[in-house]
ZAMARGU-4260 file (C-alpha; in steps of 0.2 Angstrom, whole numbers, plus 5000, padded with zeros to 4 digits):
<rodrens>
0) 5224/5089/5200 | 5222/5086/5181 | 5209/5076/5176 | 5212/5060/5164 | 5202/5054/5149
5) 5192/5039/5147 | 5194/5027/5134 | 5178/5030/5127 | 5180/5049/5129 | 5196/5048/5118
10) 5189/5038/5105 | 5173/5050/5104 | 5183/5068/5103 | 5198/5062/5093 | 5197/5043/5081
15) 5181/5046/5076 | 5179/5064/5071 | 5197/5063/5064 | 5193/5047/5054 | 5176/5056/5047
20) 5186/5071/5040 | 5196/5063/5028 | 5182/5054/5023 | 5176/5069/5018 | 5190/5075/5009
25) 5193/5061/5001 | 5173/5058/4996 | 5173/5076/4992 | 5186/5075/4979 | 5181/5059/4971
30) 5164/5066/4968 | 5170/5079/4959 | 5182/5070/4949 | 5166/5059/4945 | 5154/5070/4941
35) 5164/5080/4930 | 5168/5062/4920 | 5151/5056/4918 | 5149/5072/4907 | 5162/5071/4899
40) 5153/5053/4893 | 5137/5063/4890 | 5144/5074/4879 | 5153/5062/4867 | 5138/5050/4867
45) 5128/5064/4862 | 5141/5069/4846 | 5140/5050/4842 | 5123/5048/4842 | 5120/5066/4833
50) 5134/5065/4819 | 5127/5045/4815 | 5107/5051/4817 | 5112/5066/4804 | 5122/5055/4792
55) 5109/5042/4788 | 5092/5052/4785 | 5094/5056/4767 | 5093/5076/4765 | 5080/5074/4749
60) 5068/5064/4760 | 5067/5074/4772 | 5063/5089/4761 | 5047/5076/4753 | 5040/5074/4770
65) 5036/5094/4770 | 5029/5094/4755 | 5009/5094/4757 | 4998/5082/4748 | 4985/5094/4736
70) 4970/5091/4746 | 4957/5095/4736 | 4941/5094/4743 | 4935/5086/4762 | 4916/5077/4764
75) 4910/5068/4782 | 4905/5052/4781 | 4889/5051/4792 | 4889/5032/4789 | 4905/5029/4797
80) 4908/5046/4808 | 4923/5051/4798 | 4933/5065/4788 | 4936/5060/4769 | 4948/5070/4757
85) 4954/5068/4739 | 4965/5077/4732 | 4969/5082/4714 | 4974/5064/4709 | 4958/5058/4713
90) 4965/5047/4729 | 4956/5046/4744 | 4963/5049/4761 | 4952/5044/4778 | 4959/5063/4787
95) 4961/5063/4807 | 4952/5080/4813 | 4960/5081/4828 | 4977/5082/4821 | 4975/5082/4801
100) 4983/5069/4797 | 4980/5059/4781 | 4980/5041/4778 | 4977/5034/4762 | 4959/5024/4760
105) 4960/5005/4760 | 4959/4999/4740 | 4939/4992/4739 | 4934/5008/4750 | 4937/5021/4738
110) 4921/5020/4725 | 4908/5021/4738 | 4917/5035/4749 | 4920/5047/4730 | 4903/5050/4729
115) 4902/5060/4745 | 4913/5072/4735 | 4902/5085/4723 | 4918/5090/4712 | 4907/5092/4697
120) 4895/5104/4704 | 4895/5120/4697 | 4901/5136/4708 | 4923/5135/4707 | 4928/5129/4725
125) 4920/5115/4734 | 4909/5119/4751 | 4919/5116/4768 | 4913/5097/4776 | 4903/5098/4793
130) 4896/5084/4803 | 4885/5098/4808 | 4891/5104/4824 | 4909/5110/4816 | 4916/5112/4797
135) 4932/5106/4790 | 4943/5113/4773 | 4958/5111/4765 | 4974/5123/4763 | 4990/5121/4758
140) 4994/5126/4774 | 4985/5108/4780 | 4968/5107/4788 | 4956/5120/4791 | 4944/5121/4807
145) 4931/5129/4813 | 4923/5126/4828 | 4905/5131/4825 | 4895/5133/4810 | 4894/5153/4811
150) 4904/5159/4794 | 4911/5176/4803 | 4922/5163/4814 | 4939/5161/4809 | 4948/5145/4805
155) 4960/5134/4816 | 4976/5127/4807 | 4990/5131/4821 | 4988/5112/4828 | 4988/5101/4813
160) 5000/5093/4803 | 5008/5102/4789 | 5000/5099/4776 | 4989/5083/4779 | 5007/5073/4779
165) 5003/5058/4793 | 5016/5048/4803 | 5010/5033/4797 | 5016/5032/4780 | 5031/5022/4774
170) 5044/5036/4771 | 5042/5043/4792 | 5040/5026/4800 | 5057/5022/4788 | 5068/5036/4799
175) 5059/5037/4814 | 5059/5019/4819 | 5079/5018/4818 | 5077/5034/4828 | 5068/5024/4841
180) 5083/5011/4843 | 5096/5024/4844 | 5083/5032/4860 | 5083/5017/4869 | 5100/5009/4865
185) 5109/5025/4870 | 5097/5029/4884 | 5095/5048/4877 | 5079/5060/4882 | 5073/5064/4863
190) 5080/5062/4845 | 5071/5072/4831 | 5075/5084/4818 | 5067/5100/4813 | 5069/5115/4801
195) 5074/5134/4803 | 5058/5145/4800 | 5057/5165/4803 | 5067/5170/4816 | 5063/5159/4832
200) 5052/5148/4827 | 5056/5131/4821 | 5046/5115/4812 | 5047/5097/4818 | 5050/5084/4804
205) 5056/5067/4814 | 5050/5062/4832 | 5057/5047/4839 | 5046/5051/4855 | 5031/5039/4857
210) 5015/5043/4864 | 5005/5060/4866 | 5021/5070/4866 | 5026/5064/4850 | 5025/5080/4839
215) 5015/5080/4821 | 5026/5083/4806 | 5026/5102/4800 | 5023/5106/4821 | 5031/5124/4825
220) 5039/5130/4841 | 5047/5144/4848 | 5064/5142/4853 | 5078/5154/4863 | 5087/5164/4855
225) 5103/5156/4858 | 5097/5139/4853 | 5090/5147/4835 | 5108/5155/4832 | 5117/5139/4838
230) 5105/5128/4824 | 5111/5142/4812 | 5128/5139/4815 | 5128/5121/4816 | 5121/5122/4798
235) 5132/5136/4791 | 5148/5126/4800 | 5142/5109/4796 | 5146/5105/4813 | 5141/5091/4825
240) 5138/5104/4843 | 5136/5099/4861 | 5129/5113/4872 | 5129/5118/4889 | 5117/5110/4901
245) 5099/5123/4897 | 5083/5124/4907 | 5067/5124/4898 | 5051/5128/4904 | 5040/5113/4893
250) 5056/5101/4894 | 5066/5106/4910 | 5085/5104/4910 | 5093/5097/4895 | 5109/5095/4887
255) 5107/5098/4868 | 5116/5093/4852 | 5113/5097/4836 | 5120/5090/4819 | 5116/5096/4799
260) 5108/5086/4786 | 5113/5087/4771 | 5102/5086/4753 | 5112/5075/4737 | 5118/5092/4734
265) 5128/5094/4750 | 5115/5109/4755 | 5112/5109/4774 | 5094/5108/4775 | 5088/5103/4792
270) 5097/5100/4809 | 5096/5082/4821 | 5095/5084/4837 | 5099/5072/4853 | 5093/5077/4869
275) 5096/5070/4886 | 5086/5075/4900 | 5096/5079/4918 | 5087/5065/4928 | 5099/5053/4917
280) 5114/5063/4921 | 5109/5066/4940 | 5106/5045/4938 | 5123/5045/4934 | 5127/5056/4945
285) 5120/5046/4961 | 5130/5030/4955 | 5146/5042/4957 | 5137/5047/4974 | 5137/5029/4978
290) 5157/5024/4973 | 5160/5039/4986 | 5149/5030/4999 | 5157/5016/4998 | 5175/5023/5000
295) 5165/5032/5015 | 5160/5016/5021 | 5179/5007/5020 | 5185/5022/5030 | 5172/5019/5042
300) 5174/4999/5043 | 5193/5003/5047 | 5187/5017/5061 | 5175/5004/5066 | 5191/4990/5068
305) 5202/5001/5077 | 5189/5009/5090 | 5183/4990/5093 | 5203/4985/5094 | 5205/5000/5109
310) 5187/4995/5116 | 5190/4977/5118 | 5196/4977/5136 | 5178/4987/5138 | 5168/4978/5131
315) 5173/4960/5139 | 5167/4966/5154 | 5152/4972/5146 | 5149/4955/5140 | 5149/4948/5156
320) 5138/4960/5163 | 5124/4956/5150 | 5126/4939/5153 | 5121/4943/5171 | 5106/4953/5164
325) 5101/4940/5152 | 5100/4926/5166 | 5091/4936/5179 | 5080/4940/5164 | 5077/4923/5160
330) 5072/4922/5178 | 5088/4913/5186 | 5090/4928/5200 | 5105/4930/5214 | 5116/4931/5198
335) 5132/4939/5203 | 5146/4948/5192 | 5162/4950/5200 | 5174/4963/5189 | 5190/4969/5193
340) 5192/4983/5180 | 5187/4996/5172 | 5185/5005/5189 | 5165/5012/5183 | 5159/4994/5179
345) 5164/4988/5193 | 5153/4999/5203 | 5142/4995/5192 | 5142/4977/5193 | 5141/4976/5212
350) 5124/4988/5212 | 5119/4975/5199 | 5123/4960/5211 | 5115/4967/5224 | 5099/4971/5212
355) 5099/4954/5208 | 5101/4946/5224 | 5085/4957/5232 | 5076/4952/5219 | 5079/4933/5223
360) 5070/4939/5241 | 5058/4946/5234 | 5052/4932/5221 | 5054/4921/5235 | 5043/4930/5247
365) 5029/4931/5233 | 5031/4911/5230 | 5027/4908/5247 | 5013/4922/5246 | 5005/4913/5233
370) 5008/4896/5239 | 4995/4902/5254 | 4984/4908/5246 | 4982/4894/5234 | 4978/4883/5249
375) 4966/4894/5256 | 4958/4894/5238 | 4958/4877/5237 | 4950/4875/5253 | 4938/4886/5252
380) 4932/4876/5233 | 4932/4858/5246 | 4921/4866/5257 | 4905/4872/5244 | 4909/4854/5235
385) 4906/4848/5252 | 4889/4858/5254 | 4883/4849/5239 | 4866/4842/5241 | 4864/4824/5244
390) 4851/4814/5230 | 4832/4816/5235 | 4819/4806/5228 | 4810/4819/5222 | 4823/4831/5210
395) 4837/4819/5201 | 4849/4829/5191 | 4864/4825/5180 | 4879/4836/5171 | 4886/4833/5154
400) 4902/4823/5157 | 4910/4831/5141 | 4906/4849/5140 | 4906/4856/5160 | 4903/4870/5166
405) 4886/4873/5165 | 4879/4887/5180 | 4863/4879/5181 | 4856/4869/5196 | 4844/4869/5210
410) 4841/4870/5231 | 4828/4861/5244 | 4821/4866/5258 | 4812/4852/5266 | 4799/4847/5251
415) 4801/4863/5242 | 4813/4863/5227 | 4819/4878/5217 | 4827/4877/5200 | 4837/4886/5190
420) 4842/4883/5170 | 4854/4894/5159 | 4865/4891/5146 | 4878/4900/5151 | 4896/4893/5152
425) 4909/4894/5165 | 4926/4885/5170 | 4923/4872/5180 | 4928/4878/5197 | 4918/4897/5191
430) 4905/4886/5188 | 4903/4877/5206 | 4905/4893/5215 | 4892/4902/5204 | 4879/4885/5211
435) 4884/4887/5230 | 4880/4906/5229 | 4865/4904/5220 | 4859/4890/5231 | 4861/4900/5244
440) 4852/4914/5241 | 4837/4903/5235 | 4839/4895/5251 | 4837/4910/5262 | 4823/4916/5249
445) 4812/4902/5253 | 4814/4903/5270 | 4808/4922/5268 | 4795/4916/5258 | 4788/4900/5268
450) 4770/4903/5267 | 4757/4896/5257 | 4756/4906/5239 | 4773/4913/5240 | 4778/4906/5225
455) 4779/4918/5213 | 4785/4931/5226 | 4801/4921/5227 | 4802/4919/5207 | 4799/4938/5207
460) 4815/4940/5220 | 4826/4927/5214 | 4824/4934/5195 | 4835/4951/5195 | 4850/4936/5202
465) 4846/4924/5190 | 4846/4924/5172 | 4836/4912/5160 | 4822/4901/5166 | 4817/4898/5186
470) 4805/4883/5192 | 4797/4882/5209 | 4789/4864/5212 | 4785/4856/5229 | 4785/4839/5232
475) 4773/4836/5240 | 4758/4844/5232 | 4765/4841/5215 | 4762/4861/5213 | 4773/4868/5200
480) 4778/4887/5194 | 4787/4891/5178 | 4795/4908/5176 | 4802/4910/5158 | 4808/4925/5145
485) 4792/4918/5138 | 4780/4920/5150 | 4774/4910/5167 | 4768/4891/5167 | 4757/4883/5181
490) 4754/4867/5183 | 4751/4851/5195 | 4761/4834/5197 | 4750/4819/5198 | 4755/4804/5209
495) 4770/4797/5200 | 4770/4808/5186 | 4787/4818/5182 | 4792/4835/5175 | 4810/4836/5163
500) 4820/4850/5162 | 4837/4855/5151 | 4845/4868/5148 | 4860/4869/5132 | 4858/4863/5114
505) 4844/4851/5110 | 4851/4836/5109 | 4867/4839/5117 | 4861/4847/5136 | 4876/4855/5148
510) 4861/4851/5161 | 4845/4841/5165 | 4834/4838/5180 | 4819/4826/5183 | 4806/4832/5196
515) 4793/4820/5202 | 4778/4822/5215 | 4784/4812/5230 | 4776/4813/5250 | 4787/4810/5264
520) 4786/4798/5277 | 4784/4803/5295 | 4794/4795/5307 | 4787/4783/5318 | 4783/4788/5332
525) 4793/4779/5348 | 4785/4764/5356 | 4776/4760/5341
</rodrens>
């Protein structure tokens, strides 16, 4: 006999999984289409950008930026912890050792600092400036370092600006601050421009990058060989060029350009470069990933209509049978479900009816369970409020009204009176069964202990039961016994004379009792 499918096991093995692979054709091919579009934008923003960054920096100021200022001699200034130069114009410069960088003296400065300098001194060549701990001297080159005062070391000049030329002065900040509007505006990596020098090395000018990474004017690098030969042509061809996507080891993967810069004599001098970094593409790249997503997610809303279109019969009966669930949860048991079809829910629905109906029983037989018990309970409570003692002349206690609770109390046994005072705090009805079990057992303990001087005895037995203070007083003798955490107090009661106990807060007590010495009567005796 051939087996039938199920409704759900059609739309599981064949809507679904058909529906999910043309999604994925479909997704598949508008990604591509994508991607390759959002580089096509790449690469002519990055020719726009490059052919206008090359256009307005003026070939001859380029050229004046790489021309080093004639240093002519350096001094420390111990005053002010700084390096001075001046150079053969007699201007002074306040020079940055860390990257050689000179900037000019503020005007009022200058006649103090210029006698630091010993240019007249006899000898040629001006002695190298030291702060004492390092020396300092100029070069065409730029700044001269050494790290120590011993003179067989050799200078330091690799990682300083060519020349003394700083960043600050008018003529950079006039390119490089353009620079910076064109980085941001057209959301590029890095924008600068740089000269050819021997084979595969080449020398910053222009850095619109800010911060730390920003590199010094004059700063050399060595670059591929393919990336030296593509600035050669670009300057040979006076040519704007986009290359491939490249991976660098400093940078990571970037897609450069490169455009010439021309002097007022049409000489290409220099190259401007644009760089963008492949996070912005991969950026790109995701919001692509996201238009695919969402055609994904259209062809998964219409899978999800027509599955719910071939479900519905299903799931109507499903919907009554959680609104059976729901109301047996909410506690309204012996809920029924009665469900022609699907043939599986209905067998369903009548092992749920049957679930629900024993649990009616069930709760039903606990209520009445409980109900018993309660009166028992309740009972039991009458009877030890019952047991209660009546007043005696000679131990009057009260209960705060407001705060009950309170475990503390006392028992009698003819004219002996034992008392108990805590500050512990129970529920009321805790409270009254904590006083008859304690009353009890101080009831049986003085009938243990009934002989004269067994007062502390008892203290001593009740104490392990008890916590907080105990009192042991008879009535008649006005002896009284006081155990405490503190210590143990004797005393007698005259005729008359009363003892007050509390126990809570002062001022607010959960608990107080007045003992006073009292005798009894004796009965009279019959015919008298």
């Amino acid at each position: 006999m051939k087996r039938a499918w199920r409704l759900r096991q059609w739309i599981l093995s064949v809507t679904i999984p058909a529906l999910v692979l043309v999604a994925l054709v479909l997704g598949v091919a508008v990604y591509r289409g994508l991607y390759q579009r959002v580089l096509d934008g790449f690469d002519r923003k990055l020719l726009a950008a490059t052919g206008t960054l090359a256009a307005f920096i003026d070939g001859d100021d380029h050229l004046a930026l790489l021309r080093p200022i004639p240093m002519r001699a350096l001094a420390w200034d111990a005053a002010q912890s700084r390096l001075l130069g001046i150079d053969a114009a007699r201007r002074l410069y306040v020079v940055d050792s860390a990257t050689g960088e000179a900037d000019p003296l503020p005007e009022g400065a200058g006649r103090a600092a210029e006698a630091l300098f010993q240019l007249g001194r006899p000898g040629g060549v001006p002695a190298p400036a030291s702060d004492g701990r390092q020396r300092w001297a100029p070069s065409p080159r730029g700044l001269l370092h050494w790290p120590g005062l011993d003179p067989s070391q050799s200078a330091d000049s690799s990682s300083h600006a060519l020349g003394f030329r700083s960043r600050n002065e008018p003529l950079y900040r006039k390119y490089v601050e353009p620079m910076r509007a064109i980085l941001r505006k057209q959301n590029v990596t890095y924008i600068y421009t740089q000269v050819l020098r021997e084979p595969y090395e080449i020398a910053y000018v222009l850095d619109a990058t800010e911060g730390e990474d920003q590199a010094l004017i004059g700063q050399r690098d060595v670059v591929p060989r393919e990336d030296y030969e593509g600035a050669q042509q670009v300057m040979v061809r006076n040519e704007v060029r986009a290359n491939r996507l490249r991976r660098f080891e400093r940078w990571g993967l970037l897609k450069v350009s490169a455009g010439p810069i021309h002097d007022s004599r049409g000489r290409s001098l220099a190259t401007a470069g644009v760089d963008v970094n492949i996070s912005i593409i991969q950026r790109k790249t995701r919001e692509a990933l996201i238009e695919v997503l969402g055609l994904s997610a259209a062809v998964w809303l219409a899978a999800a209509a027509l599955a719910m279109l071939m479900a519905r019969r299903l799931t109507r009966s499903l919907g009554q049978l959680k609104n059976a669930a729901l109301a047996v949860a909410a506690g309204r048991y012996g809920q029924g479900v009665s469900l022609r079809s699907p043939r599986e829910l209905v067998s369903v629905a009548a092992a749920f009816s049957r679930l629900s109906r024993s649990l009616q029983e069930t709760f039903d037989r606990i209520g009445r369970d409980s109900a018993a018990l309660e009166s028992e309970r309740s009972r039991r409570d009458l009877a030890i409020r019952l047991r209660e003692l009546p007043p005696h002349p000679a131990a009057q206690e009260s209960y705060s009204p407001d705060e009950p609770g309170s475990v503390s109390g006392h028992a009698r046994l003819d004219q002996r009176i034992v008392v108990w005072l805590s500050d512990q705090r129970l529920s009321a009805l805790a409270a009254g069964r904590a006083i008859a079990r304690w009353r009890e057992l101080a009831i049986r303990l003085m009938r243990r202990h009934a002989g004269a001087g067994q007062a502390a005895a008892l203290l001593e037995d009740l104490a392990p039961h008890l916590e907080g203070t105990l009192i042991w007083f008879d009535a008649d003798t006005g002896e009284m016994l006081k155990r405490s955490p503190e210590g143990r107090e004797s005393r007698r009661l005259g005729p008359e004379e009363q003892a007050v106990f509390e126990s809570g807060a002062a001022g607010q007590p959960l608990y107080r009792i007045a003992l006073r010495r009292w005798r009894a009567v004796p009965p009279a005796e019959p015919g008298t």
